[in-house]
N, C-alpha and C positions, 0 to 999 in steps of 0.2 A: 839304183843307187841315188839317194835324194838329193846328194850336193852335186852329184854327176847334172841330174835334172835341172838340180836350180840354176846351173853356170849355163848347161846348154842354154836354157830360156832365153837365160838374161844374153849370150852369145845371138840370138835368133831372132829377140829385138832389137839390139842393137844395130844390125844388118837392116830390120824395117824400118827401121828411124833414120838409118843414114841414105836408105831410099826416099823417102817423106822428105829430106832436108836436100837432094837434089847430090848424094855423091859423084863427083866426075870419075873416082876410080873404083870400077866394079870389082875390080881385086880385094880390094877390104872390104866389100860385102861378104864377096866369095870367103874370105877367109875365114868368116865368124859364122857364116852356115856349115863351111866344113866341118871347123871345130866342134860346134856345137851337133852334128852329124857323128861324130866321131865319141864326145864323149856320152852321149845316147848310149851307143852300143859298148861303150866300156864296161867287163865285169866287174873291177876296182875301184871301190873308191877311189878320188881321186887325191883326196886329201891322206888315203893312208899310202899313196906313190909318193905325194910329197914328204912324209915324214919321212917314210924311208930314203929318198932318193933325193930330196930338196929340189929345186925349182928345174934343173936337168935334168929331173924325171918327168917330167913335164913334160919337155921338146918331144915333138914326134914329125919325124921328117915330111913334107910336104904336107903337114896335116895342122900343126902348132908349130905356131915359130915363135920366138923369145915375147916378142909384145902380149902375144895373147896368152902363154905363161906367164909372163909377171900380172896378166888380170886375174889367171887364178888363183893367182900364189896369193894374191891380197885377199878375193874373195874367202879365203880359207882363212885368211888371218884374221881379217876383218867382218867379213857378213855381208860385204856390199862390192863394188868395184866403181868407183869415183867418175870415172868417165863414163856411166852410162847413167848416171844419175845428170850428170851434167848436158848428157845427151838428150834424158828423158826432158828435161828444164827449156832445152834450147827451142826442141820441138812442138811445144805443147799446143800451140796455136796449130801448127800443122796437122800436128795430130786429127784436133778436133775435126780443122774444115776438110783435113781428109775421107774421117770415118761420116760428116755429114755426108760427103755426094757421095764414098762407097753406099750409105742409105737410103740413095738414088741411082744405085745401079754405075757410076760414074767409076772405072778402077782408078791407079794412082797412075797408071801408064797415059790414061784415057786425059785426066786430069791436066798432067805434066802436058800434052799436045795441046789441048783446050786451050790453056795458058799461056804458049806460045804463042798461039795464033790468036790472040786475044779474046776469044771467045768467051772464056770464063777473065773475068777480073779480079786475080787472086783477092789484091788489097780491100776489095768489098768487103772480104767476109774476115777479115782480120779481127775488125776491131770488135764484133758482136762475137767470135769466137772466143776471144780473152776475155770478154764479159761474163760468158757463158761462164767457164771458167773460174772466174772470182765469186759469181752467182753460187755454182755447184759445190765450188769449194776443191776441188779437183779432175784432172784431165778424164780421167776413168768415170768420175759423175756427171761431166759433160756428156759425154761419147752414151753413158746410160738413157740419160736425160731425150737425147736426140737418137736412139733404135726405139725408145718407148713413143717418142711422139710419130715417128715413121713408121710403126707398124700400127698405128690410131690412125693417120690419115690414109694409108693404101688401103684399106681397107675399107675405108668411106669413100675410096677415089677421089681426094682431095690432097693440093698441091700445099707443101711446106717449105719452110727456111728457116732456117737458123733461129730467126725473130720468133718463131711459131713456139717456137722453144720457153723464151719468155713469155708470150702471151699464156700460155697453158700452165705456166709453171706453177700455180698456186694446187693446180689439180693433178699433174704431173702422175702423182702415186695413184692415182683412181683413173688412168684412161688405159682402156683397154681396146686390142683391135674388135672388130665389128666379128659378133661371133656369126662363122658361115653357116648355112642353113641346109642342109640336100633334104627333100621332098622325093617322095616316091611315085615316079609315073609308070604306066601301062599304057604302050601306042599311045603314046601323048597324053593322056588323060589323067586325068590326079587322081591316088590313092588314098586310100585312110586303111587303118589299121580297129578295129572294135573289139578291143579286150575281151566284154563280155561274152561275144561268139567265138574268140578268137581267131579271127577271119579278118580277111583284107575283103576290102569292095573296090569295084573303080567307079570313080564319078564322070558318065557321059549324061550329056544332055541333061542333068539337072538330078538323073534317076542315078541311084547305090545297087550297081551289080557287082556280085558276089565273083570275086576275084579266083577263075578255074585255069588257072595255067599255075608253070614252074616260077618260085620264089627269082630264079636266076634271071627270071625274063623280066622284072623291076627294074626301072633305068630311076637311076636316083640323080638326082638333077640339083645344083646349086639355085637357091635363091635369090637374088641379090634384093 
């Protein structure tokens, strides 16, 4: 059901945003995963329960209670639900330097302690996140901007920030990760492949011996 989907979504972000923004009551997380859990597996549209039934058709005990009914009664009305646009708005800077150090392996759990303990200093990356931001033109072309330049430098084993983001950004569309390489060895020794005999050799000592065992016994091996 597509409007069943688009509510759960938007139900599912909503929940990760209010994690991002630091909620003190895990209950209203809870409650917009269940919802949104629940109207997943609904067969009904949910807008053809509302025609029928008006916003009391809605209520489903321990599952939807009036608040998150009246956000779908709007979503059906309207196409959007106000408070999570306003949610999307509040968080955007979090967003980004969130999904930056998830890009370093960093969770939001992991983050939030980091912070605490002042290890990380949120406020550093504040201001170059909302640059980002104005730069990309939006949170979603931010958060692109920094998985494309993250998978460019792990790949070169090279360390990034935020900044890295700008420095690159004229070339942004053209950086690609470091494409990996596996070569094919025999008891350590390098392979080749010769089309026109269609034969493998191994190269020991300088000389091409003709490759007489099983294809399975090739250990292919990364290049860096």
């Amino acid at each position: 059901m597509e409007t069943n989907n688009k509510i759960a979504k938007i139900f599912r972000d909503m929940a990760g945003l209010l994690e991002i923004m630091g909620e003190k009551i895990p209950q209203r997380i809870n409650a917009y995963r269940k919802a949104a859990s629940y109207l997943d597996s609904l067969k009904t549209d949910v807008a053809d329960i509302y025609k029928e039934k008006g916003l009391s058709g809605l209520l489903v005990p321990r599952t939807i209670g009036e608040k998150n009914a009246k956000k779908i009664e709007e979503y059906i009305k309207h196409g959007k639900i106000k408070e999570f646009e306003k949610l999307e708005e509040e968080s955007s800077i979090r967003q980004v330097i969130t999904h930056y150090f998830n890009s370093k392996g960093v969770s939001l759990q992991e983050l939030k302690e980091n912070a605490k303990k002042r290890k990380i200093v949120y406020s550093r990356f504040t201001k170059p996140a909302k640059q980002l931001i104005e730069l990309s033109g939006s949170v979603e072309n931010a958060k692109n901007a920094i998985t494309k330049v993250a998978a460019w430098a792990k790949t070169r084993k090279l360390d990034y920030a935020i900044e890295t983001v700008f420095k690159k950004w004229l070339e942004i569309e053209t950086l690609k990760p470091k494409e990996v390489v596996k070569k094919p060895f025999y008891r350590g020794n390098p392979m080749i492949w010769v089309e026109a005999k269609k034969k493998w050799f191994v190269i020991k000592d300088g000389e091409w011996l003709e490759f007489a065992d099983k294809e399975n016994k090739i250990e292919w091996k990364i290049i860096e």
